[in-house]
Residue, then its C-alpha position, 0 to 999 in steps of 0.5 A: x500500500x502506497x503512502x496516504x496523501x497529505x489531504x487525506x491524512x488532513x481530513x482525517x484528523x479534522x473528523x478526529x477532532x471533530x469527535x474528540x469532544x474533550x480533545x485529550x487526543x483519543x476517542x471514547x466509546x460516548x465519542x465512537x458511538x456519535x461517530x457511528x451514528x453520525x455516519x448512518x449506522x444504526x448498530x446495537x451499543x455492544x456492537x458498537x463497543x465491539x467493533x471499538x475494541x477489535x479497532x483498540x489494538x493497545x487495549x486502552x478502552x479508547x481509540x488514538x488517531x492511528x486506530x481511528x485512522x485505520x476504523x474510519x477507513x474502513x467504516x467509509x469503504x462501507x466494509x464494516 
């Protein structure tokens, strides 16, 4: 996989911050549960919860900008 553009990597960390309601640089479950509904879906908090810590690859309980990188990639592919 090639390098991600600059504008991409830009327009990411704007959606970052924009659920990073409490800006401390990571996502919560409360944060990650907008973000989904905000994108259309209609997922059962546990499943939500779910699909957070199979995306929380150092098991903190929340997302940093790589995981919520690499979640938002897929939620936008349409894959999850």
């Amino acid at each position: 996989m090639g390098a991600i553009p600059e504008k991409e990597k830009e327009r990411i960390r704007g959606e970052f911050n924009k659920y990073d309601k409490d800006s401390d640089g990571r996502i919560t479950l409360d944060e990650f549960e907008h973000l989904v509904k905000d994108l259309g879906g209609n997922a059962e908090p546990n499943q939500v919860s779910s699909i957070l810590k199979n995306f929380d690859l150092n098991k903190n309980g929340h997302l940093d900008f790589d995981e919520f990188f690499a979640i938002l990639t897929v939620l936008e592919s349409g894959q999850l």
